[in-house]
C-alpha positions as CSV (number, residue, x, y, z in Angstrom):
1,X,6.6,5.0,3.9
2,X,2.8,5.4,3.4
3,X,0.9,7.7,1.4
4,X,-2.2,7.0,3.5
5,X,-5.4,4.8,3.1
6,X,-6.1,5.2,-0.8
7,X,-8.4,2.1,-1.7
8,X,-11.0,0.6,0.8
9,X,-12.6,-3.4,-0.5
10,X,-15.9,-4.3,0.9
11,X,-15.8,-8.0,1.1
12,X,-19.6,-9.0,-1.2
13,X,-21.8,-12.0,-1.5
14,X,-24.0,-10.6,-4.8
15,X,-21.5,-8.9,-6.9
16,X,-24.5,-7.8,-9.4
17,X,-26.8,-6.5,-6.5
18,X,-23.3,-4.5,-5.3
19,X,-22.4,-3.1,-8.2
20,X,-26.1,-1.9,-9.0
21,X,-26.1,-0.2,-5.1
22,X,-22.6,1.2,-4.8
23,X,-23.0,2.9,-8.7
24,X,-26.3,4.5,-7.6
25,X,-24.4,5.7,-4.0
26,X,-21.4,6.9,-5.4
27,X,-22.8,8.6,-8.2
28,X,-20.2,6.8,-10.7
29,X,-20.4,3.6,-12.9
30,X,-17.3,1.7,-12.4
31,X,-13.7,1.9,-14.2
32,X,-13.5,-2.2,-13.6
33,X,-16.4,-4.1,-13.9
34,X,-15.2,-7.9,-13.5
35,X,-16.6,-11.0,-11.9
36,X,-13.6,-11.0,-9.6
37,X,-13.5,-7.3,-9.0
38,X,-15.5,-4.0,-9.9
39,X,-13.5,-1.0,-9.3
40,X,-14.9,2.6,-8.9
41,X,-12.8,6.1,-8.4
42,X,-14.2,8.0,-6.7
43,X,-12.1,11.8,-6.5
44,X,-9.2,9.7,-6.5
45,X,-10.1,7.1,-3.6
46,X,-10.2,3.5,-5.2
47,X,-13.7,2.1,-3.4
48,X,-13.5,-1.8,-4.8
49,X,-16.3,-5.0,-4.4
50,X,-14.8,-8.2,-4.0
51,X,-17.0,-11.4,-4.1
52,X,-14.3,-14.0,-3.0
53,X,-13.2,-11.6,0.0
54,X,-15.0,-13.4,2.4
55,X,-14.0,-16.5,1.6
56,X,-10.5,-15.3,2.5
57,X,-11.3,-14.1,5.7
58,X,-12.5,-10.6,5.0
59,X,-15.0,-9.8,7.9
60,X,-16.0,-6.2,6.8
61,X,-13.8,-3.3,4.7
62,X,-10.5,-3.1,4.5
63,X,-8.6,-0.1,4.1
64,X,-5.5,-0.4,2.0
65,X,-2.6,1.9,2.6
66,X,-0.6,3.1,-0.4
67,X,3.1,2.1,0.0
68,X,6.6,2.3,-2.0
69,X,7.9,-0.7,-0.9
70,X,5.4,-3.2,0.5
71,X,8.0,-5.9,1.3
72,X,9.7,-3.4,3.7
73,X,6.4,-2.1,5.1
74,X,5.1,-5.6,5.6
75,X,8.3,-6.7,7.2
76,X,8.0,-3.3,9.5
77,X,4.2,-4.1,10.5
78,X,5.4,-8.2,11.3
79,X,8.7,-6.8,13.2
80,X,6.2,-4.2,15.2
81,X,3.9,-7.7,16.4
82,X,1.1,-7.5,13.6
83,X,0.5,-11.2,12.6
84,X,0.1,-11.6,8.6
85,X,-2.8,-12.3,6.9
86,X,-2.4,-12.0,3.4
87,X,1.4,-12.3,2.0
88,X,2.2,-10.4,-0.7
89,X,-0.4,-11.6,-3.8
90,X,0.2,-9.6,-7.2
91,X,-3.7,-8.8,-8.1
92,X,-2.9,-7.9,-11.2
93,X,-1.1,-5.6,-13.3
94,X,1.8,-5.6,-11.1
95,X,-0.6,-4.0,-8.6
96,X,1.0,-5.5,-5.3
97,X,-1.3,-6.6,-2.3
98,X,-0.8,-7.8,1.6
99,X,-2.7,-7.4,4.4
100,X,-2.2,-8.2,8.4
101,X,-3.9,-7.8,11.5
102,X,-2.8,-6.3,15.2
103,X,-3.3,-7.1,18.2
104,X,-7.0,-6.2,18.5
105,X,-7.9,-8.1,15.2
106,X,-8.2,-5.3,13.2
107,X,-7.1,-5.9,9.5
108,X,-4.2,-3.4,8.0
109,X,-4.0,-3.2,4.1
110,X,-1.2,-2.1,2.1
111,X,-1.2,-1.9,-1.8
112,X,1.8,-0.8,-3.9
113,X,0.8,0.4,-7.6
114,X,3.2,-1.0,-10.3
């Protein structure tokens, strides 16, 4: 079951010149601020930078859906004819991560918070 689309990653190249743009547009400094990842909450939406997501295949945002069991909802998304893209990676924390893509390309997150 999803609880809907609760963090979106932009895929960056300049980490620094991110962090500097997306504090000033979203009005927040952020709650992670690490070379790998700089987090910002934003009312409750996670809006995250990632420099290494284009070098695993990240073409643009990705919105990650909030899950309870991301095994099952992986296994549910590969059964329905999405191909996987990312198996499930811990990221962290016990914060669980997976991603896949359907049949037009598009890229379907999920994240399950520990």
């Amino acid at each position: 079951m999803t609880e809907g689309i609760r963090t979106i990653i932009y895929p960056v190249k300049d980490i620094v010149q991110a962090k500097k743009l997306y504090s000033a547009f979203l009005g927040v400094e952020p709650y992670v601020d690490e070379a790998y990842y700089v987090g910002f909450n934003v009312g409750g939406q996670e809006v995250g930078l990632d420099p290494n997501g284009h070098k695993q295949g990240m073409t643009g945002p990705v919105g990650y859906c909030q899950v309870n069991d991301i095994k099952k909802s992986l296994q549910l998304l590969l059964d329905a004819g999405a191909q996987a893209q990312q198996e499930v990676k811990d990221v962290g924390g016990g914060k669980l991560i997976a991603s896949v893509r359907d049949a037009d390309g598009n890229v379907i997150g999920l994240i399950q918070l520990p």
